[in-house]
C-alpha positions as CSV (number, residue, x, y, z in Angstrom):
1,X,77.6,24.4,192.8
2,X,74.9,26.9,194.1
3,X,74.4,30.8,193.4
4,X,76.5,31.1,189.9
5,X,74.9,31.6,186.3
6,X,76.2,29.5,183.8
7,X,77.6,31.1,180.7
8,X,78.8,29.8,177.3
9,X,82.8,30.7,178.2
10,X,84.8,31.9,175.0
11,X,87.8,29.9,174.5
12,X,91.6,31.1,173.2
13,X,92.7,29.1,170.1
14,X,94.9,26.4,172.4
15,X,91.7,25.3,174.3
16,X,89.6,26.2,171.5
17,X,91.3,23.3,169.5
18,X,91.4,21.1,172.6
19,X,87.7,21.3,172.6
20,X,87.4,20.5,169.0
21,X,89.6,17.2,169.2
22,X,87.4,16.1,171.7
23,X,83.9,16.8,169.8
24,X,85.6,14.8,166.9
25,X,86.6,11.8,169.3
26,X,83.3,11.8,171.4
27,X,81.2,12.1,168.1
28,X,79.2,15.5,168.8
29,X,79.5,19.0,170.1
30,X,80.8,20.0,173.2
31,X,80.3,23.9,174.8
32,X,82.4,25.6,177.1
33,X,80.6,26.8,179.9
34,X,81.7,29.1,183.2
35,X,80.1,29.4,186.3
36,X,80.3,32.6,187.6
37,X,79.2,33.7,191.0
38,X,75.3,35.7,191.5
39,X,75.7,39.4,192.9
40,X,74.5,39.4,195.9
41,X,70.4,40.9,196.5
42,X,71.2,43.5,199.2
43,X,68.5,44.6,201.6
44,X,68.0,48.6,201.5
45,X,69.7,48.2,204.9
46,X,73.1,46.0,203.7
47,X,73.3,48.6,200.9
48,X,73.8,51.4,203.4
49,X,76.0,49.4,205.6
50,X,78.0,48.1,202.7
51,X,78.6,51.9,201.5
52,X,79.3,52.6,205.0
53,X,81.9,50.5,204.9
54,X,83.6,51.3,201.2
55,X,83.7,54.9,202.6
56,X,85.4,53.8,205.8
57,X,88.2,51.6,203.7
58,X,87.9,53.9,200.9
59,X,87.4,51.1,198.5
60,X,84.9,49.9,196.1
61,X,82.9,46.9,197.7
62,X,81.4,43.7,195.8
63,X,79.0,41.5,197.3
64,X,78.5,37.7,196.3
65,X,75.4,35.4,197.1
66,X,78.0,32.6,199.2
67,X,78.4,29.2,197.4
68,X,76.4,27.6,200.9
69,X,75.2,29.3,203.6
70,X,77.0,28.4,206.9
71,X,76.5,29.6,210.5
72,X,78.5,28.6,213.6
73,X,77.5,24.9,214.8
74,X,76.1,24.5,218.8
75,X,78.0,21.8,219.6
76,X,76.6,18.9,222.3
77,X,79.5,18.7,224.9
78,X,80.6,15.7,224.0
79,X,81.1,17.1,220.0
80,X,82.7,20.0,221.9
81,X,85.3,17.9,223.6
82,X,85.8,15.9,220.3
83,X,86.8,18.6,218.2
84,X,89.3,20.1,221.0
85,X,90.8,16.5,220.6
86,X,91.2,16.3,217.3
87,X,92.4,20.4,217.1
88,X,95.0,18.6,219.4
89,X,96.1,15.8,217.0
90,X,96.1,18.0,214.2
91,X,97.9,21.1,215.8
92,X,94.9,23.0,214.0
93,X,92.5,25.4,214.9
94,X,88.9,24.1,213.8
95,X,85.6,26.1,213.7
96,X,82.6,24.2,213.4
97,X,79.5,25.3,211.0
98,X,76.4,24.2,209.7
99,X,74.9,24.6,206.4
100,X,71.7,26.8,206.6
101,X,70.4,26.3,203.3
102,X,71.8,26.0,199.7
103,X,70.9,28.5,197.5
104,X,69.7,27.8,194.2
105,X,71.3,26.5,191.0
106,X,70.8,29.3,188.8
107,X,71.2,27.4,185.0
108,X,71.6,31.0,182.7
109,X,72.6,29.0,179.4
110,X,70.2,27.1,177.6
111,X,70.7,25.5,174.3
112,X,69.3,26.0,170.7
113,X,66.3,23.7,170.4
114,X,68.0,21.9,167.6
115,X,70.6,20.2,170.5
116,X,69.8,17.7,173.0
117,X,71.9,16.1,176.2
118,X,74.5,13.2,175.2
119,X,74.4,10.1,177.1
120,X,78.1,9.7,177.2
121,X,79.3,6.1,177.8
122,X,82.6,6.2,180.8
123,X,85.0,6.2,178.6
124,X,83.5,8.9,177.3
125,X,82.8,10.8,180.4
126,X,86.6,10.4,181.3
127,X,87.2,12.2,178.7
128,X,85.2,14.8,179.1
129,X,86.4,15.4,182.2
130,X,90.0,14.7,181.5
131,X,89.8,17.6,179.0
132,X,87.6,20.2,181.2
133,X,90.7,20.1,183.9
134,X,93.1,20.8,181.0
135,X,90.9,23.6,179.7
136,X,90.1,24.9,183.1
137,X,86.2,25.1,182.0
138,X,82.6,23.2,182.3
139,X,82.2,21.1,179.1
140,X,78.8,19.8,177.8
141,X,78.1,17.5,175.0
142,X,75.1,17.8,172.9
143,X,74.2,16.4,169.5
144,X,71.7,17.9,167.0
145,X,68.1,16.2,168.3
146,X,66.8,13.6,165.9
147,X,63.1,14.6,164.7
């Protein structure tokens, strides 16, 4: 995941107690968390352009830092006639990028002092992760840290 804060998500009662039964069978405290993507830094330049543009559509205008920053791939000749074969197989139209660079993990929630990481065992995990797709949020286990 790259360019999103991370946010303690508030939960409705149904996933609200879906959390909770999990917390009582893994043993500790779990948060709901939700990623949500960065506003994009816009060059004094982009800003113009982008207004240019609302004006021209007559809309309002968001911009997002992208989750991976891709650009066209130059293909070798032979990648060229590879991906015209398998556009073939596939009856598909492909376009082939390259990442640029990720950008940054931005991590905006941090936890009370009192609450460490849990080492979850697989079982565990599973469920963890059983119960995040049913909520439709990123869960974290933590405990109260031993002194």
């Amino acid at each position: 995941m790259d360019a999103y804060d991370v946010q303690v998500k508030h939960l409705d009662k149904a996933r609200i107690s879906k959390v909770r039964a999990l917390e009582t069978a893994l043993g500790c405290t779990v948060i709901a968390l939700e990623a949500k993507p960065r506003l994009a830094e816009l060059t004094p330049d982009q800003t113009r352009r982008l207004q240019d543009f609302e004006n021209e559509l007559c809309i309002a205008l968001v911009a997002y830092e992208p989750e991976e920053r891709l650009r066209p791939a130059i293909l070798t000749d032979d990648q060229h006639k590879r991906l015209r074969e398998v556009e073939q197989e596939l009856g598909l139209a492909l376009v082939a990028h390259e990442l640029i660079k990720p950008l940054p993990y931005v991590q905006s929630y941090t936890p009370s002092q009192e609450l460490e990481l849990v080492n979850l065992s697989e079982e565990q995990f599973a469920q963890l992760k059983a119960t995040e797709d049913e909520v439709g949020v990123m869960l974290m286990a933590y405990r109260k840290r031993t002194k």
